[in-house]
C-alpha positions as CSV (number, residue, x, y, z in Angstrom):
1,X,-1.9,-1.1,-16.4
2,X,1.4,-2.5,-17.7
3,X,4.1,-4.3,-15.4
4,X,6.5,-1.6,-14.9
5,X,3.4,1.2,-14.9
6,X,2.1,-1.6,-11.4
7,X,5.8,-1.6,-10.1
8,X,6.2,2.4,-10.0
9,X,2.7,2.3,-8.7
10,X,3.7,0.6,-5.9
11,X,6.5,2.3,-5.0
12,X,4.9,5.4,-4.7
13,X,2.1,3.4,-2.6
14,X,5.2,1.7,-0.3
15,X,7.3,5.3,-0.3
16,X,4.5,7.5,0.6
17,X,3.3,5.0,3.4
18,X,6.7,5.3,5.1
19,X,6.4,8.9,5.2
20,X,3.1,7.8,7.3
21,X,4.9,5.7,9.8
22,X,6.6,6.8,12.9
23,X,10.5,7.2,12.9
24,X,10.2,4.0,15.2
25,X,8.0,1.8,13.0
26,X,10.4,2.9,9.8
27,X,13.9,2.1,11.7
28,X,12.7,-1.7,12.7
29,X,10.9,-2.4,9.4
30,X,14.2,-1.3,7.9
31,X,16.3,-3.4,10.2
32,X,14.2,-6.6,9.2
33,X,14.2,-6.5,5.7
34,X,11.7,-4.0,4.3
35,X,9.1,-6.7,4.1
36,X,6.6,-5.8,1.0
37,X,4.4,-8.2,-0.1
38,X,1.7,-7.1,-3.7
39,X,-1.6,-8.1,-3.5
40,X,-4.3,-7.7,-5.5
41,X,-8.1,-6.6,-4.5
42,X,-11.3,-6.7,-6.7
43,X,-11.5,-2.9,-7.6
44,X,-11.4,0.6,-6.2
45,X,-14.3,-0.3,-3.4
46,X,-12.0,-3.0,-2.1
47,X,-9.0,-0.9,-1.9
48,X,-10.8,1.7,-0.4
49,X,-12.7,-0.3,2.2
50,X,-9.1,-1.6,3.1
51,X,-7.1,1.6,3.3
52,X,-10.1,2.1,6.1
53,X,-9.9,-0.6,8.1
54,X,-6.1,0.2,7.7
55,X,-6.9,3.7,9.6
56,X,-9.0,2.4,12.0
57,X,-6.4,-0.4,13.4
58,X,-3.9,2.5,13.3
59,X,-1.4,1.4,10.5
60,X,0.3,3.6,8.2
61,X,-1.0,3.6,4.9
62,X,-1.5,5.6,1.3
63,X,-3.6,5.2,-1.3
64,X,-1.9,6.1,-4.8
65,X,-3.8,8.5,-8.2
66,X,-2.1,8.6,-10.8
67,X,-0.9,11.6,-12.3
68,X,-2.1,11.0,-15.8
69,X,1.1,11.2,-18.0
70,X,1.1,7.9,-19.8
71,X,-1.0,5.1,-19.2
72,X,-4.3,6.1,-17.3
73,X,-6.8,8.6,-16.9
74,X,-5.1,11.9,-14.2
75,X,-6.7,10.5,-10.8
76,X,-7.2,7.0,-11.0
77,X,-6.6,5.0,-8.2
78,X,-4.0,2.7,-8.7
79,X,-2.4,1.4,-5.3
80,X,-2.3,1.1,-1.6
81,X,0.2,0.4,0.9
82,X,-0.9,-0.9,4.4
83,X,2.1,-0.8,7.0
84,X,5.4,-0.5,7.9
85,X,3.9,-2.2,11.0
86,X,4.0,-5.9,12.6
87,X,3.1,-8.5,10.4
88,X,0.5,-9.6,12.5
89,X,-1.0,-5.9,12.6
90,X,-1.2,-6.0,8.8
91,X,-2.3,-9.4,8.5
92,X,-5.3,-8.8,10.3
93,X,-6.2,-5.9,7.9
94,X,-5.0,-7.7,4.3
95,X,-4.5,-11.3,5.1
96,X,-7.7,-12.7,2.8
97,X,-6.0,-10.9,-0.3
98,X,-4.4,-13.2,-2.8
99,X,-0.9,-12.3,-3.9
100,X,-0.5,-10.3,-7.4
């Protein structure tokens, strides 16, 4: 996946993550910057296995297919987004990922 293909990925990820989050969550995240930090996972299991534990602590979160349109195959998982929440909440679900 190309660099600009990755960024709208992970705006739809961060976008559609927000729409998860309660109108609480959304107004403070805002008010402190809109923290959003890319990492990267070792493949679809990964992200998966992470968007669970993301569930089970409670955090809003998406996982992102692509449409199909240009670069990949319609359905391929290409992003998630863990939070708007604390940074220690999110920490304790992504904090052994390397950055992108």
């Amino acid at each position: 996946m190309g660099e600009g293909k990755l960024a709208a990925q992970v705006a739809h990820a961060s976008l559609s993550a927000v729409q998860d989050a309660d109108d609480r969550t959304v107004s403070a995240w805002r008010g402190e910057g809109q923290t959003k930090v890319v990492l990267k996972v070792d493949g679809e299991n990964a992200l998966f296995d992470l968007a669970d534990a993301a569930k089970r602590a409670g955090l809003p979160n998406a996982v992102v297919r692509d449409a199909g349109r240009t670069q990949l195959e319609s359905g391929t998982v290409t992003a998630l987004a863990v939070g708007p929440a604390e940074d220690d909440a999110v920490d304790r679900v992504t904090g052994d990922l390397a950055l992108y």
